[in-house]
C-alpha positions as CSV (number, residue, x, y, z in Angstrom):
1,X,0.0,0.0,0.0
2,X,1.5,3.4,-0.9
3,X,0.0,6.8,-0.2
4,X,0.5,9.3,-3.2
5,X,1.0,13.1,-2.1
6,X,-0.5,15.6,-3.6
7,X,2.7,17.7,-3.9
8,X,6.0,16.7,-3.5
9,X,7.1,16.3,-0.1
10,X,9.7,16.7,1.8
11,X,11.9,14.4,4.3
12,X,10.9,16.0,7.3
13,X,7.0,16.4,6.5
14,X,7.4,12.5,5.9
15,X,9.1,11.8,9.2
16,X,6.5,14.4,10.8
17,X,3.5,12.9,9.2
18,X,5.2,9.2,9.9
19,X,5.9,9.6,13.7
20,X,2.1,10.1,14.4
21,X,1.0,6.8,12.3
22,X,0.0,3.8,13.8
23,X,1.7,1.9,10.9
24,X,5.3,1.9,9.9
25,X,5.7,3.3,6.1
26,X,8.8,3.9,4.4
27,X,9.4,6.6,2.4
28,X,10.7,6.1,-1.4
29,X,11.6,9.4,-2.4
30,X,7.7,10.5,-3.5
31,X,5.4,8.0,-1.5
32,X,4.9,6.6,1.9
33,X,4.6,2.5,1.6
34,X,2.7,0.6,4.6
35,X,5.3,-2.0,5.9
36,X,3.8,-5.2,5.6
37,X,3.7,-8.0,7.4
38,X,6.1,-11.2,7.0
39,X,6.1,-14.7,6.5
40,X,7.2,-17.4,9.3
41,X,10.5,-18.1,7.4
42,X,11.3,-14.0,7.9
43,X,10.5,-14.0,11.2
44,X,12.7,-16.6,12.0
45,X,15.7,-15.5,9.9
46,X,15.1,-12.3,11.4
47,X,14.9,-13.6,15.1
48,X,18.2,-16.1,14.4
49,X,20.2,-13.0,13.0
50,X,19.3,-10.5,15.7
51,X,20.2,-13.5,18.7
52,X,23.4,-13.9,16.8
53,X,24.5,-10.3,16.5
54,X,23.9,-9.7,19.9
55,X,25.7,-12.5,21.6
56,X,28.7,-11.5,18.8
57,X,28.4,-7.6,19.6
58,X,28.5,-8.2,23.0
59,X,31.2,-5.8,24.8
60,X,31.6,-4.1,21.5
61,X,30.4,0.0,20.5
62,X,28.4,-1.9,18.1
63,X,24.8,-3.2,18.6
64,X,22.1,-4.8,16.2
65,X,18.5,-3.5,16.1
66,X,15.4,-5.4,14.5
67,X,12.8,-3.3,12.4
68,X,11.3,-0.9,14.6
69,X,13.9,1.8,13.6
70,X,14.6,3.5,10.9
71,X,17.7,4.8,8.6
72,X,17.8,7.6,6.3
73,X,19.4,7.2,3.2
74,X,19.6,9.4,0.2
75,X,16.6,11.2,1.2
76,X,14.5,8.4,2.0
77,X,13.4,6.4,5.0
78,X,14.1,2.2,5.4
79,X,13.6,0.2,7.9
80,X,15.8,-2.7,7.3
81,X,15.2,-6.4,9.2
82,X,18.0,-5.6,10.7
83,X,20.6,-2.5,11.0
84,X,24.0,-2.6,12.9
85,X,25.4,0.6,14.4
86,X,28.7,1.7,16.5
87,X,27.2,5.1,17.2
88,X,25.2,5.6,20.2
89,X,21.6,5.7,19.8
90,X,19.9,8.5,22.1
91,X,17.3,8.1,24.4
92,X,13.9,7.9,22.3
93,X,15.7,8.0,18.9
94,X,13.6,6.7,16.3
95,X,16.6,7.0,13.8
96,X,19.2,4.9,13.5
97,X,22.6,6.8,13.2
98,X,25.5,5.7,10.9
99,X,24.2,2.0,10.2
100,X,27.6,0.1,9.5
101,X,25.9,-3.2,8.2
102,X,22.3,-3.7,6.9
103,X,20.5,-6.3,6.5
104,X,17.8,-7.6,4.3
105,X,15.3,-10.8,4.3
106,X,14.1,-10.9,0.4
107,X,10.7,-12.1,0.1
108,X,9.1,-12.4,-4.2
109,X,7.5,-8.9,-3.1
110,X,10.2,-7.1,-2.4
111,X,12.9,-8.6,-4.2
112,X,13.1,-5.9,-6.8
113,X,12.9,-2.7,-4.2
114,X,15.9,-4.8,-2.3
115,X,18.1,-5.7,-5.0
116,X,18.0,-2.5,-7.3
117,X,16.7,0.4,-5.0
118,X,17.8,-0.4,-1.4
119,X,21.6,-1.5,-3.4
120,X,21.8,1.5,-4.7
121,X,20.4,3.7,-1.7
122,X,22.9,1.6,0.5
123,X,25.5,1.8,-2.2
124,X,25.6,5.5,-1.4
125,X,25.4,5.8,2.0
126,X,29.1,6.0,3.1
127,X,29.3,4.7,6.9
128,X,27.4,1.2,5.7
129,X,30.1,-1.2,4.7
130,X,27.8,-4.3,4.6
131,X,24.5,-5.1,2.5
132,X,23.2,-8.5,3.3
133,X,20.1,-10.0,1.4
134,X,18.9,-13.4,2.8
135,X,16.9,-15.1,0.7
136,X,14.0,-17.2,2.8
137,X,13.5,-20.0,0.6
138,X,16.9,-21.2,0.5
139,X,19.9,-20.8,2.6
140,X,21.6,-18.3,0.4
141,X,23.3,-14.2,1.4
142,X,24.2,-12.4,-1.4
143,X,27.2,-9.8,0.3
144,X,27.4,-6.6,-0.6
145,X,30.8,-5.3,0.8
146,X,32.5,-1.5,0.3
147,X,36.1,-1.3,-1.0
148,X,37.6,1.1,-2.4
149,X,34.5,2.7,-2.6
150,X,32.4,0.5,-4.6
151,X,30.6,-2.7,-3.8
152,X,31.8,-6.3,-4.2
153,X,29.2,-8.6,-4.4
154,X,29.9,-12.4,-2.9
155,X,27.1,-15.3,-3.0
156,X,27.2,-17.6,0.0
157,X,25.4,-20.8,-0.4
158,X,24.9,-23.6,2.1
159,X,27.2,-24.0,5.2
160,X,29.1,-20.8,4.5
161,X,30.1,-17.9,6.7
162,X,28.7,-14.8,6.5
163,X,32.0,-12.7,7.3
164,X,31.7,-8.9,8.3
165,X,35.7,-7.6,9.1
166,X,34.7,-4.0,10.2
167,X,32.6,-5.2,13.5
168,X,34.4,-8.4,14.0
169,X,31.5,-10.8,13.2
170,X,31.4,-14.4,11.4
171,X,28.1,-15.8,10.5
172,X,27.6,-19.2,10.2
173,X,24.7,-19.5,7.7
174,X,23.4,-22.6,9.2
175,X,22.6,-20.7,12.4
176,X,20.9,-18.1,10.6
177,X,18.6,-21.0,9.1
178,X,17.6,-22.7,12.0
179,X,14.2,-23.7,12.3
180,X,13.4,-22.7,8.7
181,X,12.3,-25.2,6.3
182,X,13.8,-24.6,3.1
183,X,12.9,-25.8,-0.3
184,X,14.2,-29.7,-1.0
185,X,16.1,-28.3,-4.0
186,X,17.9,-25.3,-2.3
């Protein structure tokens, strides 16, 4: 569901407007789109990553946050499944600031916004170093990583490591997929 505005708008009316809604929207540049609600496969992906992060961020300046914030980037408004941040967050903050590593949990409806717009939205947000997609269907991260200023993508299939350098973090896939039942031919 998208809301059309009758004039262009601006960030702040968005986040204005946004902030008294009982929904979450994001915001796509022109439109406000309802978040929608997510399959059991997403949930648990989303709950496996966030357990992981946290036990692995532990002690750190980092932390992990699930979708109830928000990150502004090139003038719009995500709010990925998850976000990881070394900044402190203030009190009441419904922003994230300076996400480091986003991630993702593709779904056939949002496959497109995640792989072309949210890559490129991501793609030029300097302090994120990571983009991870995880597909729900099959035990697969596609890796988005920044060097040298540009992304390098890398495919992780199976029993592979999700590896994120810059916050000291090694995924095991497998971990991420627990309690998900995947396709037989994944």
């Amino acid at each position: 569901m998208s809301a059309t505005w009758p004039v262009p708008i601006t960030l702040e009316a968005f986040l204005d407007w946004e902030r008294g809604q009982d929904l979450r929207y994001e915001f796509d540049g022109f439109d406000a789109v309802a978040m929608n609600g997510g399959t059991i496969e997403h949930a648990t992906i989303g709950s496996n990553l966030e357990f992981a992060l946290r036990g692995m961020l532990h002690g750190t300046a980092c932390r992990a946050v699930r979708n109830d914030l928000k990150i502004i980037v090139l003038g719009r408004v995500r709010y990925p499944d998850v976000v990881v941040t070394c900044s402190p967050i203030p009190r009441a903050a419904d922003i994230v600031p300076n996400p480091v590593v986003v991630f993702e949990i593709t779904s056939k409806s949002t496959a497109h916004t995640d792989r072309v717009m949210k890559r490129a939205e991501y793609g030029a947000t300097a302090s994120i170093m990571h983009y991870v997609m995880l597909e729900q269907q099959t035990m697969q991260a596609t890796v988005l990583s920044r060097r040298a200023g540009e992304w390098v993508e890398t495919v992780i299939r199976g029993d592979g490591t999700v590896r994120l350098p810059e916050i000291g973090v090694e995924l095991p896939m497998a971990a991420l997929y627990t309690g998900v039942e995947l396709d037989p031919f994944s």
